[in-house]
C-alpha positions in Angstrom: 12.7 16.0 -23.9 15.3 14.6 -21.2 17.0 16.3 -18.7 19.2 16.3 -15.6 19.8 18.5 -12.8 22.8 17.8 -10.2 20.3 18.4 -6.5 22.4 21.7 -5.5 21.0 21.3 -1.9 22.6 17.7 -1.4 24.1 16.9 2.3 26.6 14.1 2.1 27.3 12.2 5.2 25.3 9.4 7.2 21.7 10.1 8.2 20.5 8.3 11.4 17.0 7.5 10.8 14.9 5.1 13.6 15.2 1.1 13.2 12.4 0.6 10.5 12.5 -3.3 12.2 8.9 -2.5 13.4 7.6 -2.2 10.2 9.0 -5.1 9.1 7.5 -7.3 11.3 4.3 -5.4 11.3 4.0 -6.5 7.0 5.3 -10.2 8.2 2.4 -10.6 10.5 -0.6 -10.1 7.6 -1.7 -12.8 5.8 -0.5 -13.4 2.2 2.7 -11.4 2.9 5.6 -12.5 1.3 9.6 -11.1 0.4 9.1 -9.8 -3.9 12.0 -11.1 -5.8 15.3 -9.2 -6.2 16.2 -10.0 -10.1 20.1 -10.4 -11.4 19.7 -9.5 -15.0 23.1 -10.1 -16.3 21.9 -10.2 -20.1 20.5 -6.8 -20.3 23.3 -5.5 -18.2 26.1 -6.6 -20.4 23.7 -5.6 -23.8 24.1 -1.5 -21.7 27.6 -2.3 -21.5 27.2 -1.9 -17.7 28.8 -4.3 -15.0 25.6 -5.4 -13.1 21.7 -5.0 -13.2 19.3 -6.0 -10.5 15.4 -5.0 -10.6 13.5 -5.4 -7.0 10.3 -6.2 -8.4 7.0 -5.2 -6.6 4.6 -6.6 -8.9 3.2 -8.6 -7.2 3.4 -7.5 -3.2 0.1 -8.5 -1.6 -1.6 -9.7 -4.8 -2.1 -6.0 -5.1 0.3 -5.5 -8.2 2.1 -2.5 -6.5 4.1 -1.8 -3.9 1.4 0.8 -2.1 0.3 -1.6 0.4 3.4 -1.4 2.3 2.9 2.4 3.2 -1.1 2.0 3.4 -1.6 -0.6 5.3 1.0 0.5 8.2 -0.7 4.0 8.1 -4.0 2.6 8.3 -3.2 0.3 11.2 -1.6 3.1 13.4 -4.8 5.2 12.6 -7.3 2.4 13.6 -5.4 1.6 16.8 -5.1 5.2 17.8 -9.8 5.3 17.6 -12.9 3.0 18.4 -15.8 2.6 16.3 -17.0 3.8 12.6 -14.1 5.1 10.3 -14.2 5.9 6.5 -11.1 6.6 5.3 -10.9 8.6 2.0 -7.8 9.4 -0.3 -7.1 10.6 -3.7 -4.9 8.5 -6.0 -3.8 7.8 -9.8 -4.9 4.3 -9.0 -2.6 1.9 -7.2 -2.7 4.1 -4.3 -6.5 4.1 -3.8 -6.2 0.5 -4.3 -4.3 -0.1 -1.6 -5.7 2.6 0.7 -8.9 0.2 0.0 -7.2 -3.1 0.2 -6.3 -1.9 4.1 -9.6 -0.3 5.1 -11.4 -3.2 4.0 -8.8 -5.5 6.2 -9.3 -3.7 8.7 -13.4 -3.1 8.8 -13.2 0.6 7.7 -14.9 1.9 4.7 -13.5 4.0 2.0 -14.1 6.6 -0.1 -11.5 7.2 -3.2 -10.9 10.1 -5.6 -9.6 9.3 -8.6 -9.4 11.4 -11.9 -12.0 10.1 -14.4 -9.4 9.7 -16.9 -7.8 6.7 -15.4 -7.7 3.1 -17.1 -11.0 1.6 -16.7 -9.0 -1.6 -14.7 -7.5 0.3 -12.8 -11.1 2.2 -11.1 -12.6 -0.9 -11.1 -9.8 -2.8 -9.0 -10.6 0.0 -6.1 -14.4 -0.8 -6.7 -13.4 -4.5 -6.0 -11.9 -3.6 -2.8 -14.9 -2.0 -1.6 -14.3 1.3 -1.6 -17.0 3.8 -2.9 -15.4 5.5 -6.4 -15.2 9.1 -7.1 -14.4 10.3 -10.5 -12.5 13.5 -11.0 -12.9 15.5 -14.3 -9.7 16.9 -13.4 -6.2 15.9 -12.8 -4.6 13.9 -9.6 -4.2 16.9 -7.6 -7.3 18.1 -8.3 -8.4 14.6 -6.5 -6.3 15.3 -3.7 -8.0 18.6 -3.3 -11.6 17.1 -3.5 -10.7 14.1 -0.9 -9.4 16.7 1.4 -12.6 18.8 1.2 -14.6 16.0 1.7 -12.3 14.4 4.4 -13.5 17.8 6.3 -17.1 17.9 5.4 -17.8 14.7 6.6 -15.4 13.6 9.1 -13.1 11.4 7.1 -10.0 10.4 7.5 -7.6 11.3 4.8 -4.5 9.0 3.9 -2.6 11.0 1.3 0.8 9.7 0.3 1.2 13.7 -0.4 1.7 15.9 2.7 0.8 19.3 2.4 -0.1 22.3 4.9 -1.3 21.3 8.0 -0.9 17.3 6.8 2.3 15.7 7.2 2.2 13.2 9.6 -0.1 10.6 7.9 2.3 11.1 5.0 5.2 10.3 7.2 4.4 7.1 8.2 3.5 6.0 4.6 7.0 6.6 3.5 7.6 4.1 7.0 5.6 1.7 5.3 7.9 1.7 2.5 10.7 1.1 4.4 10.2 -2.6 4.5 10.9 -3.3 0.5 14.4 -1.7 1.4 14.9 -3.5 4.8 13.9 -6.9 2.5 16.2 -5.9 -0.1 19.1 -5.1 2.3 18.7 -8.9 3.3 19.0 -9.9 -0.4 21.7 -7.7 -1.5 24.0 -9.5 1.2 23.0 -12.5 0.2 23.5 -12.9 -3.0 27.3 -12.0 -3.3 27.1 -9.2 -6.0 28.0 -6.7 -3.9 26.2 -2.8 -3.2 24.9 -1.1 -6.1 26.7 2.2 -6.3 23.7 3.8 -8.7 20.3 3.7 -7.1 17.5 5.0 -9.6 14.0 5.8 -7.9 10.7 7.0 -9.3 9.9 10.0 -8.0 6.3 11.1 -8.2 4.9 12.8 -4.9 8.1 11.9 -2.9 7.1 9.1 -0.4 8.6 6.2 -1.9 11.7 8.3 -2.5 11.8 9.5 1.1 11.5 5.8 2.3 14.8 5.4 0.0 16.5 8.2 1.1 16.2 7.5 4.3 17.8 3.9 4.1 20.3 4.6 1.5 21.9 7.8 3.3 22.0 5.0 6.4 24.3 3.4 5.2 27.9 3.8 6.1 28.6 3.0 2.1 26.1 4.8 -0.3 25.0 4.9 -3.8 24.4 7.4 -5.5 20.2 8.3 -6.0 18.8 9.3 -8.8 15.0 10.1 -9.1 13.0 10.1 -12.3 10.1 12.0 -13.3 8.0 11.8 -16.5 8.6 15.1 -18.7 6.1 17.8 -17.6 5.5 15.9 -14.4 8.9 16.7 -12.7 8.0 18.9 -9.7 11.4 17.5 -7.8 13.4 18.5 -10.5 11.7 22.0 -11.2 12.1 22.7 -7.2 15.5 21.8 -7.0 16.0 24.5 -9.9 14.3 26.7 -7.6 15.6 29.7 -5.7 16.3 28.1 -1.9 15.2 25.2 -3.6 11.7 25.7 -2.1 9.0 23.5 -3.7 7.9 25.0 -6.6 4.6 23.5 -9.3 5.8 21.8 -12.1 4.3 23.4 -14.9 3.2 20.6 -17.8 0.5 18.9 -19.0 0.7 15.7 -16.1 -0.1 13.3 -19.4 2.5 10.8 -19.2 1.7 7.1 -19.6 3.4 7.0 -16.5 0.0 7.5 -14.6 1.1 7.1 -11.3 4.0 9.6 -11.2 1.7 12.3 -13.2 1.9 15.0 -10.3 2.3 18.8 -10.2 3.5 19.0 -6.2 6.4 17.7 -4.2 5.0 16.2 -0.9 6.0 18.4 2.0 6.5 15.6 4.0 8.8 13.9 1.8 10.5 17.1 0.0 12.6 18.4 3.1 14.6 14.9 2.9 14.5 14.4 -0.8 16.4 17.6 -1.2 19.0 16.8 1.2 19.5 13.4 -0.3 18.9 13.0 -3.8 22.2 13.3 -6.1 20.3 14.1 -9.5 17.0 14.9 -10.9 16.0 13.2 -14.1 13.5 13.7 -16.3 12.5 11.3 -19.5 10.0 10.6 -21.8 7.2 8.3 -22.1 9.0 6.2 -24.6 11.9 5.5 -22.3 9.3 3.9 -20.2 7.2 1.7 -22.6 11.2 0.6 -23.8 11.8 -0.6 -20.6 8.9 -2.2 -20.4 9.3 -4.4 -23.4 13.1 -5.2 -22.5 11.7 -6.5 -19.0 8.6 -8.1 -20.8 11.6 -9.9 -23.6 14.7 -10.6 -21.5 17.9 -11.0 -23.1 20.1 -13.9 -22.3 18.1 -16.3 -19.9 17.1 -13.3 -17.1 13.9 -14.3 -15.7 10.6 -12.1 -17.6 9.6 -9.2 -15.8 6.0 -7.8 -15.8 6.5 -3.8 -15.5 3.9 -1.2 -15.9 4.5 1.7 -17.2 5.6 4.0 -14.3 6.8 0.9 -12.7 9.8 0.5 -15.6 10.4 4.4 -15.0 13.5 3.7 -13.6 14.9 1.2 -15.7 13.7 3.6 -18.5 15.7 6.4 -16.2 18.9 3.8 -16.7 17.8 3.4 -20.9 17.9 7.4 -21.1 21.1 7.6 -19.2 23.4 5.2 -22.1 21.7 6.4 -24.8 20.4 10.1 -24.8 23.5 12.7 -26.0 21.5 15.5 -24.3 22.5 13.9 -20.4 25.8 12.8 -21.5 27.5 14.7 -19.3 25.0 13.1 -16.5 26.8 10.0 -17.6 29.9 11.3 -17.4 28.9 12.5 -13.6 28.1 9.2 -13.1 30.7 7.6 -14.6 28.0 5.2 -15.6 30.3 1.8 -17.8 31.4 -1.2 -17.3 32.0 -1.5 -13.6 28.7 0.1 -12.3 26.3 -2.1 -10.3 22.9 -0.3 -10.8 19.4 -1.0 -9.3 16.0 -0.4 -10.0 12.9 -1.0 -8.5 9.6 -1.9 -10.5 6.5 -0.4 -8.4 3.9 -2.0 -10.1 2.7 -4.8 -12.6 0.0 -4.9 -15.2 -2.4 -2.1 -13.4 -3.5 -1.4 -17.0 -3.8 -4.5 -18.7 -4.3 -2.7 -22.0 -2.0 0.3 -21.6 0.5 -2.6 -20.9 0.0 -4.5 -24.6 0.3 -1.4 -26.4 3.6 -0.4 -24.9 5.0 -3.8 -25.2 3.9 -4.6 -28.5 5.6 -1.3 -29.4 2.3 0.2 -30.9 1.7 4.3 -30.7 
């Protein structure tokens, strides 16, 4: 099933946000950091019939294969200057999350504690272990985990960092979707630089809302702005069921969370991020899994001499947001909203590589 939803509750206008330089230069100053590569793919965007394609690609960020360091490592670091002594820090995550939460404990002489549902891809549990961190497996879903890492965050005096705000934790949250800021800052450098002008269609994975937040906030910056577009796996779409809500209050999507898109399987908007995502998204759209693994294996082949792309599966969910878009007759007129052809300059951004080295094959290889 596909659908759209044209965001009722949008604000047009410019949105002054605070210089997001800080951050910048905070991610510059840790070792192994490094700008991820903003692709032209010219071949695949003349096979859509579209006028340009570029793909900021976080697969690599930090050797962590996912572009949740950015936000976890900037909250960490303003949580560890704020205290002395002992901290364990303790989160709940579909995996690359929890990695990173990790990743910047560990940095940073903190221990951690991560919930993660038990169902996740063996690699992907066992890249937190190799951080560090302490492992524990949820026989429930990923907001189930974030339940259990709150409880235990208050039974024993851990600090919590959620990318999901919810009551009575929203600040933490905040600065995550900060962290984030600094793949758009890097990008902003590389759209002016390469001479193909600003994309006019911005397509951004939704999941909980943080990295979405971090985009809204930059994009509605700017004095000329795209138009956004967040994606959300079929029966994992809480952004588009709230916008379909009455006041457009956030509202529990009501499906299964299975998608192979693992790390946007969520039932709850962040209410940290929700507030500006409602305000600044253009339109909701929600795919299936097999516009995904389709993206995947057209970044995985490239057409026409653009450079191979290593996508996992929710990192290609906005590329497979684009796929769904040309070729679905059901979102037509979303198309037609769009006025998605030959002139459009669109951009994506893959948010993680290979997390599930196996999951990865079988999409790619095209296998059930």
């Amino acid at each position: 099933m596909v659908d759209f939803r044209i965001n009722p509750y949008f604000s047009a206008g410019v949105t002054a946000v605070p210089s997001r330089r800080p951050v910048l230069d905070f991610h510059r100053g840790i070792a192994g950091y490094a700008v991820t590569p903003l692709h032209a793919l010219p071949g695949l965007a003349s096979a859509l019939g579209i006028g340009r394609l570029r793909v900021k690609d976080e697969s690599q960020r930090f050797g962590l294969e996912a572009f949740k360091a950015l936000g976890a490592s900037w909250a960490v670091q303003r949580l560890r200057e704020g205290r002395s002594g002992p901290m364990t820090i303790t989160t709940a995550t579909a995996g690359n999350h929890g990695r990173a939460v990790a990743w910047a404990a560990r940095r940073l002489g903190c221990e951690a504690v991560v919930f993660i549902p038990a169902h996740a891809a063996p690699s992907r549990i066992e890249k937190i272990r190799a951080e560090g961190a302490r492992v524990e497996l949820v026989p429930g879903s990923y907001d189930d985990a974030v339940g259990l890492a709150e409880e235990a965050g208050r039974r024993h005096g851990w600090q919590v960092v959620a990318d999901i705000g919810y009551p009575g934790y929203l600040e933490i949250p905040r600065w995550i979707a900060e962290g984030y800021a600094t793949l758009f800052e890097e990008m902003g450098e590389q759209l002016a630089g390469d001479g193909g002008g600003e994309p006019d269609l911005v397509l951004i994975q939704a999941g909980v809302g943080s990295l979405l937040h971090a985009a809204v906030d930059h994009f509605r910056g700017l004095p000329r702005q795209p138009v956004l577009v967040a994606v959300e796996p079929w029966q994992s779409d809480p952004h588009f069921v709230s916008a379909g809500s009455p006041g457009g209050e956030p509202t529990v999507s009501p499906g299964a969370q299975d998608s192979i898109m693992a790390g946007l399987n969520c039932a709850e908007v962040s209410l940290s991020a929700w507030p500006t995502n409602r305000r600044g998204v253009n339109m909701f759209l929600v795919i299936e899994d097999r516009h995904a693994a389709e993206a995947m294996r057209r970044l995985a082949g490239p057409v026409a001499g653009d450079p191979p792309i290593v996508a996992g599966e929710s990192g290609a969910a906005g590329l497979g947001g684009l796929l769904a878009l040309l070729s679905e007759p059901g979102l037509a007129p979303a198309r037609e909203q769009l006025r998605l052809g030959p002139a459009s300059r669109v951009l994506v951004i893959n948010t993680e590589g290979a997390t599930d080295p196996v999951g990865y094959a079988r999409a790619v290889s095209g296998e059930p």
